[in-house]
C-alpha positions in Angstrom: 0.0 0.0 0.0 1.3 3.5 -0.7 1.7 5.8 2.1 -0.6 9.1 1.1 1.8 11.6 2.1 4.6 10.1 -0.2 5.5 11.5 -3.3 7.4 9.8 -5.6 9.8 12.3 -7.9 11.5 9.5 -9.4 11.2 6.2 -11.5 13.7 4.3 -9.8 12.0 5.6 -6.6 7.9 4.8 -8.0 9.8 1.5 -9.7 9.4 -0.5 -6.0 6.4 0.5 -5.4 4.6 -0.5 -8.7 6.2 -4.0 -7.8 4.6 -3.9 -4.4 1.4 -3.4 -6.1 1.8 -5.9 -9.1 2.2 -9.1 -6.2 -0.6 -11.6 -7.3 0.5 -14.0 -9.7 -2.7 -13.7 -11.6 -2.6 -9.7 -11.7 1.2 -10.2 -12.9 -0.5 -12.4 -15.8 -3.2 -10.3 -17.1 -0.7 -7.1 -16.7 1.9 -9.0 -19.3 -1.2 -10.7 -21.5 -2.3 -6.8 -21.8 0.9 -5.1 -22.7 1.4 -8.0 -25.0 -1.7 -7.3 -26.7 -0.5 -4.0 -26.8 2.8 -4.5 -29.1 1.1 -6.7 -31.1 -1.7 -4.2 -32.1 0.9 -1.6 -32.6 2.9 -4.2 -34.8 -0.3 -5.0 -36.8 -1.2 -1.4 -37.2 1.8 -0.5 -38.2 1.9 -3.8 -40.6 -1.3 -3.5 -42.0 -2.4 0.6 -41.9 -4.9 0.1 -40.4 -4.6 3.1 -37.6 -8.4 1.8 -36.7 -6.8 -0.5 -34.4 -4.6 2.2 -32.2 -7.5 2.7 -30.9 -8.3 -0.4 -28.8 -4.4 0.2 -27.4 -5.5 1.7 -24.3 -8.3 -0.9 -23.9 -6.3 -3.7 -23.7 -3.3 -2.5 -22.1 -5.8 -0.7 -19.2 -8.4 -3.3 -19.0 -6.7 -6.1 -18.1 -4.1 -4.3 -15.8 -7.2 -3.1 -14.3 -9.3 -5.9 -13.9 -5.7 -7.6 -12.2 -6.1 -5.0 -9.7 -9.5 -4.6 -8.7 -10.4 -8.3 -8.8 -7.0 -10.1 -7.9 -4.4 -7.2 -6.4 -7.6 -5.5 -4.2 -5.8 -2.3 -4.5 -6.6 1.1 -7.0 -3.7 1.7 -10.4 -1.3 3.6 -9.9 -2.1 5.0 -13.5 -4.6 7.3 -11.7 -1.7 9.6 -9.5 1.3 8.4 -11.8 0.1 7.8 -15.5 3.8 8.1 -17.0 5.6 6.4 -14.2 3.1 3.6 -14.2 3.2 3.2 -18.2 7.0 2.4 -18.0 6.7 0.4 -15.4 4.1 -1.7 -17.3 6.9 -2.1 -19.7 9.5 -2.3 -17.9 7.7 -5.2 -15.7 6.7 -6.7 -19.2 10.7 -6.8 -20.4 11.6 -7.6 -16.8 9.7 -10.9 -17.1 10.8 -11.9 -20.9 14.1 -11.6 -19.6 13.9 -13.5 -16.7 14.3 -10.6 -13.9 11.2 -11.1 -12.5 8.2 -13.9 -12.1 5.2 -14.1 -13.8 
């Protein structure tokens, strides 16, 4: 749980935190199936010109980061106080796991 009077100024600082918050193995799951979904929407725009699909980007990436969290996690996104922090540390949690760093 964050403590409401901290403010974090940094990613390496927020970075800990977002891991705090991403524990549940099945929140870690849909948080990696949804940023997955992501790149390959961006690839298949890109692929196919079809800028149509940008548009469901956000949907998946948010929705099933946010169902991880307010069905499995119990807690509220950090994308609400810390939208560009939390972003990055979608992907950097996504890369972390490909690479072995951390668990899925």
């Amino acid at each position: 749980m964050e403590n409401p009077g901290k403010r974090y100024r940094t990613f390496k600082e927020f970075y800990p935190f977002y891991l705090s918050e991403h524990q549940n193995p099945t929140s870690r799951r849909l948080h990696f199936t949804g940023t997955a979904l992501v790149f390959g929407i961006f690839i298949a725009a890109m692929l196919f010109h079809s800028w149509k699909l940008l548009i469901i980007i956000p949907f998946c990436g948010y929705g099933f980061a946010w169902v991880g969290h307010f069905f499995f996690e119990k807690n509220k996104p950090a994308t609400f106080q810390y939208p560009l922090y939390s972003l990055a540390s979608d992907f950097k949690l996504f890369f972390d796991i490909v690479g072995g760093k951390q668990k899925l």
